[in-house]
C-alpha positions, 0 to 999 in steps of 0.5 A: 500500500505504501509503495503505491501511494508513494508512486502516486504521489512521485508521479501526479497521475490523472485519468482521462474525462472519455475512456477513464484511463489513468495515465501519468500527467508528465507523459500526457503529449505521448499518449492517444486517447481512443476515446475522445471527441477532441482532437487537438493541432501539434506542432507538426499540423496533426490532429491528435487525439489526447486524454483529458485529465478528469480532476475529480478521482481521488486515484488514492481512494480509487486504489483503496477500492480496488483493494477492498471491493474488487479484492486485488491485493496491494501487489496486485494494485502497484503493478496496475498503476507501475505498468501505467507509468512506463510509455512502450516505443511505438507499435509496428502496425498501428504506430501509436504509443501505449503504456505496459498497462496494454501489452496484449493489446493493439489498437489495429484492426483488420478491417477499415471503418464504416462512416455513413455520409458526411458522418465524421465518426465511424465505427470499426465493424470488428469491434465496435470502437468510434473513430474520428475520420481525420484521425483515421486518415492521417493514421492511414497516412503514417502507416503507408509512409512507415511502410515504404521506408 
């Protein structure tokens, strides 16, 4: 328990308004947000989506939960929120960046997006997940010049 509090407090950790990831506020500019309607302009003229940092958890209290309702044990929680506060290289296939808390998961996909007619989000037909066409496009982009290098 004191181990998880202290990375807590070493580290401001926040979670994001839209998918509810906990995520370390130093490493925000790295990370996606699958989740979010918002997509901001980068330096390099993107569009990127990003998390937006949710305010009102208490990750103390959260972590305090998950130990006594959800019954994880104190290792159990430490490692949950350690695997959050280390930021992968960028995946091959999809060439986003993920944290080690999503080492078996891959925000690829076989099939490409339905979008109906001027929609400017779609859905993935494999498993549901909302994608913003501009994102889409430029991800599409990245991929084909990764690709041919």
């Amino acid at each position: 328990m004191h181990h998880t509090f202290r990375i807590l407090d070493e580290e401001s950790f926040t979670t994001c308004q839209y998918c509810a990831e906990i995520y370390p506020v130093a490493k925000a500019s790295k990370l996606k947000c699958a989740a979010s309607h918002d997509f901001f302009i980068d330096n390099s003229q993107q569009s990127i989506q990003m998390h937006v940092a949710d305010r009102s958890l208490d990750l103390k209290r959260f972590c305090e939960y998950l130990n006594e309702e959800e019954e994880l044990d104190w290792r159990c929680v430490f490692a949950k929120i350690l695997a959050r506060s280390v930021i992968l290289p960028r995946c091959t296939i999809c060439m986003d960046k993920t944290t080690a808390a999503f080492l078996q998961s891959c925000n690829s996909h076989l099939a490409e997006p339905s979008f109906t007619n001027g929609a400017h989000i779609g859905v993935y037909p494999c498993c549901g997940k909302h994608v913003i066409r501009v994102a889409f496009e430029q991800h599409q982009e990245e991929v084909n010049r990764v690709k041919l290098s």
